[in-house]
N, C-alpha and C positions, 0 to 999 in steps of 0.2 A: 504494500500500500504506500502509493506517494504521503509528499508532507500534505499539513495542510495550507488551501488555497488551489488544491489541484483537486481538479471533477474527476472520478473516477465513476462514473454512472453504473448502474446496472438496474436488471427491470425490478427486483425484488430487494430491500437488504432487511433481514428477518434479525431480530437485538434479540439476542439468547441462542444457545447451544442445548437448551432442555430438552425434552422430549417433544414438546409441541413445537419448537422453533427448528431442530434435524427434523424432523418427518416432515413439516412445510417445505424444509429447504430441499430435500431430498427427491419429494413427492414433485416440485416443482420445474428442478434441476430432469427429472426423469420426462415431464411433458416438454423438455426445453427450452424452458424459461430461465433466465440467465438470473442466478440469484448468490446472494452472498449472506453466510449467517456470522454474525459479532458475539462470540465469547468471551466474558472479561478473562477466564481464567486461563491457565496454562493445559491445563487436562480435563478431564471428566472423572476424576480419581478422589472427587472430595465427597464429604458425607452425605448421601443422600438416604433419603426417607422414605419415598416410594418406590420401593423394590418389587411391588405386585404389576404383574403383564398379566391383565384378562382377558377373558377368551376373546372380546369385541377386538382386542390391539390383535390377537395370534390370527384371526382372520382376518383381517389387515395384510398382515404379513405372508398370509397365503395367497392373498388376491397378487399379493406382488412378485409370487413365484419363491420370496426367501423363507418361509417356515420352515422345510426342511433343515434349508442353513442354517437357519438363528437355532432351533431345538437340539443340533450339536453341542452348543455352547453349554459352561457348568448349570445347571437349576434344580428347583425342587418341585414337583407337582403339587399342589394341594385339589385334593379333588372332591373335599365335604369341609367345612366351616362347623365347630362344634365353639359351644361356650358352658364355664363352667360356673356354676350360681352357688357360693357356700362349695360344699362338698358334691352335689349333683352335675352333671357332666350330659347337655341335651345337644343334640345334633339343630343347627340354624338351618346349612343352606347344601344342598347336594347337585351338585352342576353335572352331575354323570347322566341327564336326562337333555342338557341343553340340545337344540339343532346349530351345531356350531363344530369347525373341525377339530376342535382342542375343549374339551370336557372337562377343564381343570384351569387353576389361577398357575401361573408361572412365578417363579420366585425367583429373582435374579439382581446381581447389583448393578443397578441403573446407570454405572458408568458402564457395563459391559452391554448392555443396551445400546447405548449410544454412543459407543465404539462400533457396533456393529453396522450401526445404521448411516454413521459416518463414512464408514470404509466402502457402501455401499454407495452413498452419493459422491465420493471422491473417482468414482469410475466415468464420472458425468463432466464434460471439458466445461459444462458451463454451471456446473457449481464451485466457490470458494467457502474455502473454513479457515476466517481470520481467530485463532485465538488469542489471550494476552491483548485483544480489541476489548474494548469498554464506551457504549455508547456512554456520553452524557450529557446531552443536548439534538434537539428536533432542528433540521432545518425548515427555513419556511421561506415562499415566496404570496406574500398575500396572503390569502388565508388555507394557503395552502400549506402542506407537509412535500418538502421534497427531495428528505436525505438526515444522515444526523452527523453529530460531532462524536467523535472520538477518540483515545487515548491508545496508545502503543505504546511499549517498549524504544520505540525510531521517533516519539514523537507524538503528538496531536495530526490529525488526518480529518476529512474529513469527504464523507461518501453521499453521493447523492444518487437516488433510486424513483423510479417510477412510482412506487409503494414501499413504503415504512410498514414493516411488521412486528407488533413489542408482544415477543412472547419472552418475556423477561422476568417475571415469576409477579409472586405474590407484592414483592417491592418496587414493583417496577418503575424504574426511574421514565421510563419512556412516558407511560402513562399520566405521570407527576407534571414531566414537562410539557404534555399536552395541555391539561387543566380538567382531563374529562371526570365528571361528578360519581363519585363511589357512594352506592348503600352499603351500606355497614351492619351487620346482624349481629355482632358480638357470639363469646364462646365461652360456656362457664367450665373450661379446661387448657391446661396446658403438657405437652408430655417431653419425658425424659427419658432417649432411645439411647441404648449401649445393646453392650452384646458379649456373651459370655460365650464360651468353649461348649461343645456339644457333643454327648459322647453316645455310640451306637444304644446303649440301653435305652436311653432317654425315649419318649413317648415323641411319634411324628407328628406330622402337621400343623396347622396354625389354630392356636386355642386364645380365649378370649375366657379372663378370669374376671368374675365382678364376684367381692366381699367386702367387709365393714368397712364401709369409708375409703373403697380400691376397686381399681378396675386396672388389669393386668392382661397385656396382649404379649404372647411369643409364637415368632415364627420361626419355624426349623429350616436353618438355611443348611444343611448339610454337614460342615463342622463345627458349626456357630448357629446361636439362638440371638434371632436378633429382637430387642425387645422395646415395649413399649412401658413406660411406667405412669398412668395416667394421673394428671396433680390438679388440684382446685387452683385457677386462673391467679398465676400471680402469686402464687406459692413458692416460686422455686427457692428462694432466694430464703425461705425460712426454713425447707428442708434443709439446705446446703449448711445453714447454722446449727442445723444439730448436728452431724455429722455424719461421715461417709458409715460409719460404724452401724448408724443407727436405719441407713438408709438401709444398709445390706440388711438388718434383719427384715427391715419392713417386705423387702424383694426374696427370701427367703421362707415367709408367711405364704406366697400365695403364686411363687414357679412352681413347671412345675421339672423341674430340676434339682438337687440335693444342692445343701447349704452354700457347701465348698465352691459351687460356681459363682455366686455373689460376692465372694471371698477375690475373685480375679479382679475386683472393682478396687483399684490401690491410690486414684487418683480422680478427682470432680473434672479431670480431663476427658477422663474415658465415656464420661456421660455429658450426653449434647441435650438442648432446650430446645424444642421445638413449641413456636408461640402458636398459640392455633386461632385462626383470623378466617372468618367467613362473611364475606363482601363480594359487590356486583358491579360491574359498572352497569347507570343508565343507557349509556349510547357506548357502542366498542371504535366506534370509528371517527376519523375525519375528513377531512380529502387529503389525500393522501398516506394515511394511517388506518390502521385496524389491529386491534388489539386480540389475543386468544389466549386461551389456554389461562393458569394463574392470575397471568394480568387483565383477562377480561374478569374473572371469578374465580376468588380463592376458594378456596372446598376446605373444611373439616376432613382431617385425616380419616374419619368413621368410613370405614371397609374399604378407605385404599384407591378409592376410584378416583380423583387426581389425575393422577398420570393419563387416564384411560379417557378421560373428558377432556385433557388436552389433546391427544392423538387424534378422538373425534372429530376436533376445531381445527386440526389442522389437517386432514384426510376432507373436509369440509372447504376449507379455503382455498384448499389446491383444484378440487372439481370447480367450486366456482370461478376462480380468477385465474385458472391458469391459461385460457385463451387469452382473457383480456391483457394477460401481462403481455401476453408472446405478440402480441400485436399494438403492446402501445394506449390503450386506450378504456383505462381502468377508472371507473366513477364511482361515485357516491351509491348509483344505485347497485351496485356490484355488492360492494362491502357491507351496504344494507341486509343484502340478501343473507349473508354470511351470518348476519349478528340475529334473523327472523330464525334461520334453520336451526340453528345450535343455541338460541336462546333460553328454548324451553326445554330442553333439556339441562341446564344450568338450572334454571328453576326449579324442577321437580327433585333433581338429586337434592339441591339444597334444602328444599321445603325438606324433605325426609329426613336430612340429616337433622336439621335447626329440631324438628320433632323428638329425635333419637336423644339430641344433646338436653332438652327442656325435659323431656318426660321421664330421660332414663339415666343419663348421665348425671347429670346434675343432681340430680334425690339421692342416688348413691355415692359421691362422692358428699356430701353430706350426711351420709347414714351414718349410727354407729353397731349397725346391726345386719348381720347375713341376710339382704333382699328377698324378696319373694320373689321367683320367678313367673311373669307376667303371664296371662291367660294366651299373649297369643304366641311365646316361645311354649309354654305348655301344647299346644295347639300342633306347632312346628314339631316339636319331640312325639306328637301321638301317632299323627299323619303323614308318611313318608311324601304323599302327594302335595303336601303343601310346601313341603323343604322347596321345591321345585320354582315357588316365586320369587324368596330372598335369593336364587341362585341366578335367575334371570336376569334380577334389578341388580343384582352386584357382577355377572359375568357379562353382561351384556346391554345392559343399561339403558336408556332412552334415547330413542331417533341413536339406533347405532348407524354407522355413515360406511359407505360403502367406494371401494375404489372404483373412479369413473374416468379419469384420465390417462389418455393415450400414453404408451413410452413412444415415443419420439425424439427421447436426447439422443447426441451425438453420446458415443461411447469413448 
């Protein structure tokens, strides 16, 4: 990348290397559409949070010819959702029934994700992956969006693109420097992910613990438990004062892994803060901007689907605007479309989630007594047939989006 002061155009430049910002760049680069994505960072090797690929992302990845490829790579199947209430242990969600080519959530770390998917649009002449780029500033001519400013390693640069895409997360500076209006739904939770060693006895797949005053998620990643420690908003800072000592019994009460593995925890390093923020924008776009994925609508961690509502938004943005890019000629009513199709489903996850967090989370993390487990998990645990809806709404989710665009890049 030149200094800046020099144009360096292209039809797309997408702000983020996330999962919704590589599969726009990727998907877009494949209908050849000249596109360039901006990663502040140096790799994909930092901590990430959502490690679940469900089945809506694997058939994605079929429609693209790579599932084969990608299912080489290390994972772990989960193929039924169980959660544990007290001492009672009821089956939630059983995806073995989906009409989908993968029956199962994928477990994988989302930098090897998006390693993969990189290597995959780096076979494209008219994709770029600037990393160690950092947007932080919108260009504009009038009121329009016509590129942004950026930071390098060589310097400040700066790019201008037909279309601005901030798939830039939950923070997104892109969206800041637009001005565009966030509803804000608040979260009465915050969680503290680390990960302890995992040894063959240990019990498989992903379990979901709720007891007095705790809600405890582990996922068995193969030789590690990757884990969730769920805390009343704003809490961390008074756990962290009692001490690491005190934490480990608390994570000792209700893994489901022997003492000793809590005992790996030697340092408030090893365990990260994850703030949890559920917000929407009113409008995702401008002229020449469109926002997806996190920075359109941050999602509540609750069952992972994140990652999977990006992938949508941008499996979504690629059908819509990938002619218009490749020919120059990208409007407001384009990007509109964009922000109608995948709107409501942004909606409806969230309504469910903000439900899950008000009626379920919240009471228990308040409790100081083993929950009763509700009439309609009782329900879920009597009737196998019903397992079959939490498996849909979480494996497959709303307005799943389908590949529509030609491969026509140059290879």
């Amino acid at each position: 990348m030149r200094q800046e002061g020099d144009a360096q155009p292209v039809r797309c430049c997408v702000v983020g290397g996330g999962p919704a910002g590589m599969m726009l760049g990727f998907l877009l680069a494949r209908a050849g559409v000249e596109v360039a994505v901006l990663e502040k960072h140096a790799d994909f090797l930092r901590d990430f949070r959502g490690d679940t690929i469900h089945p809506s992302t694997l058939t994605i990845l079929q429609e693209l010819g790579l599932l084969e490829q990608f299912l080489t790579l290390p994972h772990q199947e989960a193929r039924e959702l169980r959660v544990q209430i007290g001492q009672q242990i009821l089956p939630l969600a059983d995806f073995s029934h989906l009409s989908a080519p993968c029956r199962f959530i994928a477990l994988m770390p989302q930098w090897d994700f998006l390693n993969f998917i990189a290597q995959q649009a780096a076979r494209r002449a008219v994709f770029h992956l600037h990393m160690r780029t950092e947007a932080t500033d919108l260009l504009r001519e009038g009121d329009r969006v016509t590129g942004v400013r950026a930071t390098t390693p060589d310097g400040p640069v700066e790019m201008r693109a037909e279309l601005v895409v901030a798939a830039d997360g939950r923070s997104s500076v892109m969206r800041r420097q637009a001005g565009l209006e966030v509803e804000t739904f608040g979260a009465p939770m915050d969680v503290l992910w680390f990960r302890v060693s995992r040894d063959a006895s240990d019990p498989a797949g992903v379990m979901g613990r709720f007891d007095a005053g705790v809600i405890f998620v582990a996922l068995d990643r193969g030789q590690y438990w990757q884990c969730g420690y769920v805390i009343p908003k704003g809490s961390a800072d008074e756990i962290r004062r009692r001490g690491l000592e005190a934490f480990r019994d608390a994570i000792a009460r209700v893994a489901p892994f022997p003492r000793q593995r809590a005992d790996e925890l030697r340092d408030w390093d090893q365990v990260k803060l994850l703030t949890v923020q559920v917000d929407r924008l009113r409008r995702w776009y401008l002229p020449g901007l469109l926002c997806i994925g996190d920075a359109a609508h941050a999602m509540s961690p609750i069952g992972g689907v994140g990652i999977n509502l990006a992938i949508q938004d941008a499996v979504a943005a690629a059908n819509a605007l990938a002619v218009p890019l490749r020919d120059g000629r990208v409007g407001e009513d384009d990007l509109r479309r964009v922000q109608e199709r995948r709107e409501f489903a942004a909606r409806a996850t969230q309504w469910v989630q903000l439900q899950l967090q008000n009626r379920v989370i919240s009471p228990v993390l308040g409790s100081t007594g083993v929950p009763e487990p509700p009439l309609a998990l009782k329900l879920l645990a009597r009737f196998e047939l019903l397992r079959r809806i939490p498996a849909h709404v979480l494996g497959v989710g709303v307005r799943p989006e389908h590949v529509t665009t030609a491969d026509v890049g140059p290879r």
